[in-house]
TIZA-121102 format. One line per 3 residues: for each residue x, y, z of N, C-alpha, C. Coordinates in Angstrom, 2 decimals. Each point is the difference from the previous one (the first is absolute). Layout:
X,Y,Z,X,Y,Z,X,Y,Z  ...
END
This chain:
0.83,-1.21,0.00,-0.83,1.21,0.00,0.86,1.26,0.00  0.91,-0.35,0.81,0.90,0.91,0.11,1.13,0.88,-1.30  0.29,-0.73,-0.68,0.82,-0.26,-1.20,-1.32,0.45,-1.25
-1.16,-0.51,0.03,-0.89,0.72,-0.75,-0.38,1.33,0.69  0.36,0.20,0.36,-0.76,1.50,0.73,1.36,1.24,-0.44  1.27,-0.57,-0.22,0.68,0.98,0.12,0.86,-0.16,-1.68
-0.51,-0.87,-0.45,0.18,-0.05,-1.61,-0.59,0.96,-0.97  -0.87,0.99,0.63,0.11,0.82,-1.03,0.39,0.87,0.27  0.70,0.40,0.97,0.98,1.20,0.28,1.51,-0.02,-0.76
0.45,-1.11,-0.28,0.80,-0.39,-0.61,0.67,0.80,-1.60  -1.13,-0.30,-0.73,0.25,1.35,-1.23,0.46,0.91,0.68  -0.97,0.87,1.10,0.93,1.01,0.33,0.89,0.15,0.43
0.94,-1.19,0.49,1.06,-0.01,1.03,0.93,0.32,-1.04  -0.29,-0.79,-0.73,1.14,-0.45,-1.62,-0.23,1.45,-1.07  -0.77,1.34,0.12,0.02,0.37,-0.46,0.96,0.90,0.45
-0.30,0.22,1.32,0.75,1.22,1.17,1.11,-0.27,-0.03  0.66,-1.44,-0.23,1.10,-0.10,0.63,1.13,0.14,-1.49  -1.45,-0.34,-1.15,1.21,0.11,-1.26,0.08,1.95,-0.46
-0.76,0.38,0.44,0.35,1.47,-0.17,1.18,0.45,1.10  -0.25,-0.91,1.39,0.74,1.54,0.94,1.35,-0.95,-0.28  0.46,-0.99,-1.18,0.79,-0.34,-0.09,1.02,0.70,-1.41
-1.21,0.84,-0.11,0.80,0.78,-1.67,0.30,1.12,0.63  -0.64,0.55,0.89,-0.09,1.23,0.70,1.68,-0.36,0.58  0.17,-0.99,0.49,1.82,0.11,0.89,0.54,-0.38,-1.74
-0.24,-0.37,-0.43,1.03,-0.03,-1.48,-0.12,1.72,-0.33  -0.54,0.30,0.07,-0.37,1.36,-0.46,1.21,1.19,0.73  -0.17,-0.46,1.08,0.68,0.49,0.94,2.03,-0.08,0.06
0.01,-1.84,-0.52,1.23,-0.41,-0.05,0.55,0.46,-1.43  -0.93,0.50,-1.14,0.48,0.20,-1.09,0.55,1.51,0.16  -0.83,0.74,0.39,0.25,1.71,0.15,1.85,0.11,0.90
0.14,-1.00,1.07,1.05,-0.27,0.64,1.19,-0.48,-1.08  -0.21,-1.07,-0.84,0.87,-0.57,-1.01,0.47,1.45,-1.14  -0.71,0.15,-0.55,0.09,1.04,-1.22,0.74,1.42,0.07
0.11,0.56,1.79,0.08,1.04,0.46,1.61,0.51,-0.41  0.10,1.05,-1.42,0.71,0.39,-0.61,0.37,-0.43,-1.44  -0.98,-1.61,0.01,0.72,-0.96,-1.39,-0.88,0.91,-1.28
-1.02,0.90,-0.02,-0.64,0.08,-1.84,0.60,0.84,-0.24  0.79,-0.39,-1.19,0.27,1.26,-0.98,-0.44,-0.28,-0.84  -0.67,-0.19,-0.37,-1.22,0.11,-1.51,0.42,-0.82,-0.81
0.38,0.39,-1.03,0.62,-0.80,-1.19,1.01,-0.46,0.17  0.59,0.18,0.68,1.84,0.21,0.25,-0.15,-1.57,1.41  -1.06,-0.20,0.34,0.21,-0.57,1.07,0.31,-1.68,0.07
1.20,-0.32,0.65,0.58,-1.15,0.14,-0.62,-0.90,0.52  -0.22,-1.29,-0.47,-0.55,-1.08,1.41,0.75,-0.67,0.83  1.29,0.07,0.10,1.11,-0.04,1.16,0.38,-1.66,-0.36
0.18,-0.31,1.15,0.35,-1.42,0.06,-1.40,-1.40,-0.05  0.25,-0.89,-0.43,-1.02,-1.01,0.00,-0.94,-0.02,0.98  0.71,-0.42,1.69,-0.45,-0.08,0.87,-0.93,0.92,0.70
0.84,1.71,-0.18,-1.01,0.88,0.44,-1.61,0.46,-1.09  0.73,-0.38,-0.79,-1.29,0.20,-1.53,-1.26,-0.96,0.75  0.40,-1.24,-0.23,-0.76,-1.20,0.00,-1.05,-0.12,1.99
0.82,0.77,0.84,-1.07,0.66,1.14,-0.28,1.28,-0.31  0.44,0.24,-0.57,-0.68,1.57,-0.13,-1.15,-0.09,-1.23  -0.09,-0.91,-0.71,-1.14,0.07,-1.23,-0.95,-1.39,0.75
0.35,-0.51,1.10,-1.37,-1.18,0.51,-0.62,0.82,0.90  0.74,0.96,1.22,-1.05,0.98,0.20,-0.67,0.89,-0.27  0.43,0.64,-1.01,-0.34,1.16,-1.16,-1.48,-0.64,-0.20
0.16,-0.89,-0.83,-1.28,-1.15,-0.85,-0.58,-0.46,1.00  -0.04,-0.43,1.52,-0.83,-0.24,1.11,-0.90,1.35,-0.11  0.91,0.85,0.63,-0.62,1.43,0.32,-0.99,0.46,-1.36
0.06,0.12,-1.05,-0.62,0.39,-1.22,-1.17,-1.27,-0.70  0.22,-1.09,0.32,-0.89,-1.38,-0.15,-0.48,0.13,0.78  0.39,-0.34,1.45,-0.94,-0.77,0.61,-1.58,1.06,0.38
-0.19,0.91,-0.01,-1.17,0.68,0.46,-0.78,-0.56,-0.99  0.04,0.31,-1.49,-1.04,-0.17,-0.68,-0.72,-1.88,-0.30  1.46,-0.59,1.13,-0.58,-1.31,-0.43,-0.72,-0.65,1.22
0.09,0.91,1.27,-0.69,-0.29,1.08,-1.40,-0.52,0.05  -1.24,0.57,-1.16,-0.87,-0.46,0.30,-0.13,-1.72,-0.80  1.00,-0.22,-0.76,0.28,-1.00,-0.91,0.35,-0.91,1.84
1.20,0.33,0.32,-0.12,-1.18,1.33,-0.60,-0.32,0.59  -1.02,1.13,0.69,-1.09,-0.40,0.36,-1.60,-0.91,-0.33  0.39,0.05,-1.51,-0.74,-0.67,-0.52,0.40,-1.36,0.17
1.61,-0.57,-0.17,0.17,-0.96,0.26,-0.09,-0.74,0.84  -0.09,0.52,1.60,-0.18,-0.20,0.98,-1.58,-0.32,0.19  -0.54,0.39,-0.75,-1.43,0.06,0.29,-0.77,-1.36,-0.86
0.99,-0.51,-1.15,-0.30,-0.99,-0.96,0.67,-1.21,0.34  0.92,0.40,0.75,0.64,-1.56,0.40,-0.23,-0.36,1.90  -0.78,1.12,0.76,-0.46,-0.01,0.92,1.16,-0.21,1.48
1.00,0.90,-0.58,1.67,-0.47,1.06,0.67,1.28,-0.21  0.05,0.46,1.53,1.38,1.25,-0.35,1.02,-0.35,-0.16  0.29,-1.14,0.20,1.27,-0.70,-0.05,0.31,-0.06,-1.56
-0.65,-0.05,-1.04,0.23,0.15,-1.51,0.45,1.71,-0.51  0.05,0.91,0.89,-0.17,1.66,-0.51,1.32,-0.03,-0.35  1.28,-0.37,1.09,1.61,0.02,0.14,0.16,-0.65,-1.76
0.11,-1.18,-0.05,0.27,-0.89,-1.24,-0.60,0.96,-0.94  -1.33,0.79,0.01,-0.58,0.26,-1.42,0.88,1.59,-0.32  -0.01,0.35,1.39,0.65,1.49,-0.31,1.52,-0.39,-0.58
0.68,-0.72,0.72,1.41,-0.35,-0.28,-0.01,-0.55,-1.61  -0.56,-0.91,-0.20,0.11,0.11,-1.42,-0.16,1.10,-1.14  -1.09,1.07,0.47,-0.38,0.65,-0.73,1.65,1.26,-0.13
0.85,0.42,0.91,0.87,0.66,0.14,1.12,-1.31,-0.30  -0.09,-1.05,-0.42,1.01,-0.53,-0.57,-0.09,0.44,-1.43  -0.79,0.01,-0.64,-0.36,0.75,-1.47,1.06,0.89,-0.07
-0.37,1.15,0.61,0.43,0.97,-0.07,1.27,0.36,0.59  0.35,-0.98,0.68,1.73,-0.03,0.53,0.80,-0.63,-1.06  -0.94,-1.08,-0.65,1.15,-0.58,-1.41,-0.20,0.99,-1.00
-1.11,1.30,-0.37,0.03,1.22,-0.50,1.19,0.30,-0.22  0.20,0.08,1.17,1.79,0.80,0.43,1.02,-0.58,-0.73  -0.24,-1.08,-0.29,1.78,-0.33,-0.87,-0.17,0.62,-1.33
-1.07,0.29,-0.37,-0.34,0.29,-1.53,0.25,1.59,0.22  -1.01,0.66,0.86,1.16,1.51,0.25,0.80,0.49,0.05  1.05,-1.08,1.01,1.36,0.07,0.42,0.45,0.35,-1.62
-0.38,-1.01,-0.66,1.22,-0.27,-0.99,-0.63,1.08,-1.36  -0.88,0.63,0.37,-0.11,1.18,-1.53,-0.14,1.49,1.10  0.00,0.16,1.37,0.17,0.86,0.60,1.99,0.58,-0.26
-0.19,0.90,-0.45,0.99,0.73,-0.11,0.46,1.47,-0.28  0.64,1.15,0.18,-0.04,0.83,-0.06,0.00,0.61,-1.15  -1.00,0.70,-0.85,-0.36,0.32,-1.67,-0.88,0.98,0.20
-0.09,0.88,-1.19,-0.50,1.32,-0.53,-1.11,-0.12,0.02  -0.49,1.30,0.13,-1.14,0.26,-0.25,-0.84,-0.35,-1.21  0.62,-0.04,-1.19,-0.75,-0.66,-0.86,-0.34,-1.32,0.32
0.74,-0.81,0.48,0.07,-1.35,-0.30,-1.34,0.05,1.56  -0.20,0.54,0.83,-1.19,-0.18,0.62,-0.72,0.72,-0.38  -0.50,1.14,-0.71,-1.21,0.26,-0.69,-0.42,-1.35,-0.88
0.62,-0.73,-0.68,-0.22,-1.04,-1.18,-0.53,-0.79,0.79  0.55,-0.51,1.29,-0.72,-0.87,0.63,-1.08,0.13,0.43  -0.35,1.56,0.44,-1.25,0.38,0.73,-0.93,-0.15,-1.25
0.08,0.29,-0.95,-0.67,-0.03,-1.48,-0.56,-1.34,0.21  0.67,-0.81,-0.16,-0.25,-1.38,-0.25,-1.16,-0.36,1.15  0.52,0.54,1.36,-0.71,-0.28,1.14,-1.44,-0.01,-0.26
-0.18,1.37,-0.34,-0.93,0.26,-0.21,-1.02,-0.90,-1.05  1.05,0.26,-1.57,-1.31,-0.85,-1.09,0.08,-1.75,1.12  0.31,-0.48,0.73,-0.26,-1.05,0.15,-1.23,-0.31,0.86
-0.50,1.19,0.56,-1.22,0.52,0.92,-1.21,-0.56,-0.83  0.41,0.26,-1.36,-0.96,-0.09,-0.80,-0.40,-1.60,-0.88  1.07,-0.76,0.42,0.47,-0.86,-0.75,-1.40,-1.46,0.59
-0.69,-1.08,-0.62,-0.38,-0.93,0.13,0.53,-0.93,1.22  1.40,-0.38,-0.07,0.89,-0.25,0.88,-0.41,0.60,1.78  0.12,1.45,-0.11,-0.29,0.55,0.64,-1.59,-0.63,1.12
-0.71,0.36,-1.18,-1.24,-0.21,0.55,-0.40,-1.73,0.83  0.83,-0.22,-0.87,-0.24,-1.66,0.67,0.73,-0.28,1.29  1.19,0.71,0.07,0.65,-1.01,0.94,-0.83,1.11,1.34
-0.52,1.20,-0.09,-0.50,0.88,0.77,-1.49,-0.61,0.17  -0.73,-0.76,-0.54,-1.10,-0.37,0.00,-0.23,-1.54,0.86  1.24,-0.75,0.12,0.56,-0.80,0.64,0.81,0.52,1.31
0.66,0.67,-0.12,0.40,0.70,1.71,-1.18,0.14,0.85  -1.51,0.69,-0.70,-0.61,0.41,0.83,-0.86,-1.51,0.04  0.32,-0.87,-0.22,-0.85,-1.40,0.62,0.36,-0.88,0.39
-0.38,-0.74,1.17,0.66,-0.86,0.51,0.73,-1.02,-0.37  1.02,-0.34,0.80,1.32,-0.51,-0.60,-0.01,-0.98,1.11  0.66,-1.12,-0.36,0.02,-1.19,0.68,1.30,-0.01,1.03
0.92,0.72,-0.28,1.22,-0.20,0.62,0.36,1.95,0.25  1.44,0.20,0.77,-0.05,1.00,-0.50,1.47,0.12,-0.74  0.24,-0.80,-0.83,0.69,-0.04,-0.96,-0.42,-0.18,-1.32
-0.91,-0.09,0.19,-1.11,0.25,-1.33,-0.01,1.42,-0.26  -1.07,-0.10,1.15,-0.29,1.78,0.33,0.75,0.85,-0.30  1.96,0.21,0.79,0.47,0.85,-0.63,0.37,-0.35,-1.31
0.25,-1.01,-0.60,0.02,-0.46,-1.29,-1.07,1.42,-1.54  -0.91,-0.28,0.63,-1.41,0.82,-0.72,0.43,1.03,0.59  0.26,0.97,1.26,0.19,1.48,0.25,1.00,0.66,-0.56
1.32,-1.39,0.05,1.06,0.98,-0.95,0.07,0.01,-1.23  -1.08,-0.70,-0.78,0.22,0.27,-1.14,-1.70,0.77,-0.66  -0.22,0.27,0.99,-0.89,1.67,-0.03,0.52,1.25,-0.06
0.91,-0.43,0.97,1.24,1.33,0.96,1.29,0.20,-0.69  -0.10,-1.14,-0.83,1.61,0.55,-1.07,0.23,1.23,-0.69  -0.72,0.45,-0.38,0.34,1.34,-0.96,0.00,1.13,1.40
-0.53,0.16,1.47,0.07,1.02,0.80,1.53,-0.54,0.58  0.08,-1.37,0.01,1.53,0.17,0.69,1.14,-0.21,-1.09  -0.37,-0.07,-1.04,1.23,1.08,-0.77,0.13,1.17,-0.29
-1.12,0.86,0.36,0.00,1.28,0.39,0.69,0.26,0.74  -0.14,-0.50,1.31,0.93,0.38,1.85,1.61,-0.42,-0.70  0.34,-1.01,-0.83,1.24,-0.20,0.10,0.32,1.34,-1.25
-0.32,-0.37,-0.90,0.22,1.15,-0.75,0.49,1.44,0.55  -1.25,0.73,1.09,0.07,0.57,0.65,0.80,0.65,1.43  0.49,-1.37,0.06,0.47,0.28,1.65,-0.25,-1.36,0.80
0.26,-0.72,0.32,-0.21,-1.29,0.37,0.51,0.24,1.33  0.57,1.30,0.71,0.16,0.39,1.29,-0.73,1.15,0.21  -1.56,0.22,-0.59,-0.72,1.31,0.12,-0.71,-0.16,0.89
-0.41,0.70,1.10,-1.20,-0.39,0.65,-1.17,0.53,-0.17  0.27,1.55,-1.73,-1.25,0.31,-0.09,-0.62,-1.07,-1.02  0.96,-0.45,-1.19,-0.26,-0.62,-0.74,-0.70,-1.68,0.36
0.65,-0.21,1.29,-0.33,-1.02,0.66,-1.43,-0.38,0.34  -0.36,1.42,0.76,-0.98,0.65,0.67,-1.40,-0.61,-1.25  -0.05,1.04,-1.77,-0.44,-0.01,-0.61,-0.27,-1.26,-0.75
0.64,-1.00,0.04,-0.20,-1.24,-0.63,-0.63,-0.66,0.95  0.20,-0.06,0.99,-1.01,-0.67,1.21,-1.00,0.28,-0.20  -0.30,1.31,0.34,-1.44,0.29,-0.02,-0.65,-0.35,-1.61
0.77,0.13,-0.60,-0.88,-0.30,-1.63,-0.22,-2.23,0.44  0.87,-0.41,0.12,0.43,-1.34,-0.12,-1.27,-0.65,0.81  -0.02,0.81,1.47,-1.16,-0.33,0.91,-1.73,0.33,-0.44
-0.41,0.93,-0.56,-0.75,0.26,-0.47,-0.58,-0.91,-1.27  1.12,-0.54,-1.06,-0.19,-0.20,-0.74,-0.07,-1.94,0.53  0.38,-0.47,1.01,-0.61,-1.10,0.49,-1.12,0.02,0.81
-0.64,1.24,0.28,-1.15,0.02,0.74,-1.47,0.73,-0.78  0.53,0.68,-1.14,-1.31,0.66,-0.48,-0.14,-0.80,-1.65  -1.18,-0.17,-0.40,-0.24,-0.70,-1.46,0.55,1.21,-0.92
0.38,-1.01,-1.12,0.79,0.80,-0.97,-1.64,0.70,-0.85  0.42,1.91,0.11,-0.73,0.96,-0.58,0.80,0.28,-1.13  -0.65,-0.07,-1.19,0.80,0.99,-1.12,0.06,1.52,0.14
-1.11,0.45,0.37,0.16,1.33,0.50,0.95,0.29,0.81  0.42,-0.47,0.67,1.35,-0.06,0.85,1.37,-0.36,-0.08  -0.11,-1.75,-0.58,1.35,-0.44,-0.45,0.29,0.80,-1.40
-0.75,0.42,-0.90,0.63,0.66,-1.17,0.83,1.35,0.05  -0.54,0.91,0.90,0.60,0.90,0.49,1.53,0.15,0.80  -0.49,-1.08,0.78,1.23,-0.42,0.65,1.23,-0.41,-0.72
0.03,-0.37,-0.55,0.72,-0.73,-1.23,0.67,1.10,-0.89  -0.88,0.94,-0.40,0.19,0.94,-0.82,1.19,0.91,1.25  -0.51,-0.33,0.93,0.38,1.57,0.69,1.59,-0.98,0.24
-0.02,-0.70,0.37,1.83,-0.78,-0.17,0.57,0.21,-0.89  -0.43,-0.27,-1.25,0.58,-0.10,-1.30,0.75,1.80,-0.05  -1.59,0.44,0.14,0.45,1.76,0.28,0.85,0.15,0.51
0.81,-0.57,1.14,0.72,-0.05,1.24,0.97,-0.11,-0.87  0.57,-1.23,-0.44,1.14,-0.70,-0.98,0.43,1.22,-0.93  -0.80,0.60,-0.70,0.45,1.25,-0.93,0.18,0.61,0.38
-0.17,0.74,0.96,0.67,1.16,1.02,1.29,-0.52,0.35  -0.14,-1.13,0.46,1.56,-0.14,0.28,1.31,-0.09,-0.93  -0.78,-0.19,-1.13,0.76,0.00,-1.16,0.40,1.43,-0.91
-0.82,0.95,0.59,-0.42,1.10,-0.75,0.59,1.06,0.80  -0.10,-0.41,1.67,0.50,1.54,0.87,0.31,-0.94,1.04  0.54,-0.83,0.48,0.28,-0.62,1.08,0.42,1.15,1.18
0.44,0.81,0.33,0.22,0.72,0.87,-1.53,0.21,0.63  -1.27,0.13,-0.48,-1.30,0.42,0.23,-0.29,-1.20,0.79  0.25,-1.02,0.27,-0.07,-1.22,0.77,0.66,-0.08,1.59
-0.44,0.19,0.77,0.47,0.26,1.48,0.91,-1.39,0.03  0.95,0.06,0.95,0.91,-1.04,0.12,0.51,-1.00,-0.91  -0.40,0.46,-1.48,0.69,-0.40,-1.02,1.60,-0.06,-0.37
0.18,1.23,-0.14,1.46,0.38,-0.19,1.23,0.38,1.44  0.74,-0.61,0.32,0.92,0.95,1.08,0.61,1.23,-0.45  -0.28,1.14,0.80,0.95,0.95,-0.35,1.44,0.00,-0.21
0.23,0.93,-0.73,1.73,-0.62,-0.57,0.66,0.18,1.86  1.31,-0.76,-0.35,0.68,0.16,1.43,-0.43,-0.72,1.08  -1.18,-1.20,-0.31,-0.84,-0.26,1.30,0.97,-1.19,0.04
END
């Protein structure tokens, strides 16, 4: 009776605990980064510090929008004891992300990240797109599935951040919130088309006046 009585509190335990767990990534990332963005110019250092510094990065920026996704799991397989395994997989995704960053993260011009942001963008628009985003937002059996389908929704915003700054915390900031949203609200054309447009927009500016881009360029001498 007991064990049924307190099973449906459970979703929420698993929801609270996978947010106030992005919230200390959030916290440990702002601590990690403190001096590392220089925009274009910016280095990813050594393996070791890259490879913790991009699994909490991707905790802190994942895990919110996938919180109500755990909770769902918790609620379908009827065990908080399944939230740990589903979340952990789901940030294994996105920690093996990281070797693929590591290795095209490097310090390059402003053109060469406007082109990417370009791309970012038309891929907003792309079939691809829509599917693997149409699949993030439904339940997933594992959560290596799950992040499986989110990052390849989320690919064109996180070659933006690397493009961008892969030590930004505004840029950081901005892909989260798009990344989270875009696993929690149904895909609007009135919305995603714009959006899309307004990146792409983004990409040509940087190609066109990069200085007009906040934390884009370092000042000479920096």
């Amino acid at each position: 009776m007991n064990a049924e009585f307190h099973r449906p509190a459970e979703p929420a335990i698993a929801l609270g605990v996978t947010l106030a767990t992005a919230t200390a990534c959030w916290a440990a990332t702002v601590r990690l980064m403190h001096g590392m963005d220089m925009g274009v110019a910016t280095s990813p250092g050594p393996p070791g510090f890259f490879a913790a510094t991009w699994t909490t990065t991707m905790a802190a920026m994942m895990l919110p929008g996938a919180a109500p996704a755990v909770a769902r799991h918790v609620r379908a397989t009827g065990g908080l004891r399944t939230a740990l395994p589903f979340a952990a997989g789901y940030v294994a995704v996105w920690a093996l992300a990281g070797v693929v960053a590591y290795a095209l993260d490097r310090p390059h011009g402003s053109t060469a990240a406007g082109v990417v942001v370009i791309a970012a963008g038309a891929y907003e628009l792309t079939p691809v797109k829509r599917h693997f985003r149409r699949r993030c937002r439904a339940d997933a059996g594992s959560g290596l599935r799950y992040g499986w389908y989110c990052a390849g929704s989320t690919v064109g915003l996180m070659a933006l951040l690397v493009a961008l700054g892969v030590m930004s915390l505004l840029w950081m900031s901005v892909v989260a919130v798009l990344a989270s949203a875009q696993k929690l609200l149904p895909a609007k054309t009135a919305v995603d088309v714009p959006l899309a447009l307004a990146i792409a927009g983004l990409g040509l500016v940087i190609v066109i006046a990069p200085a007009l881009v906040p934390g884009l360029l370092m000042p000479p001498g920096t």
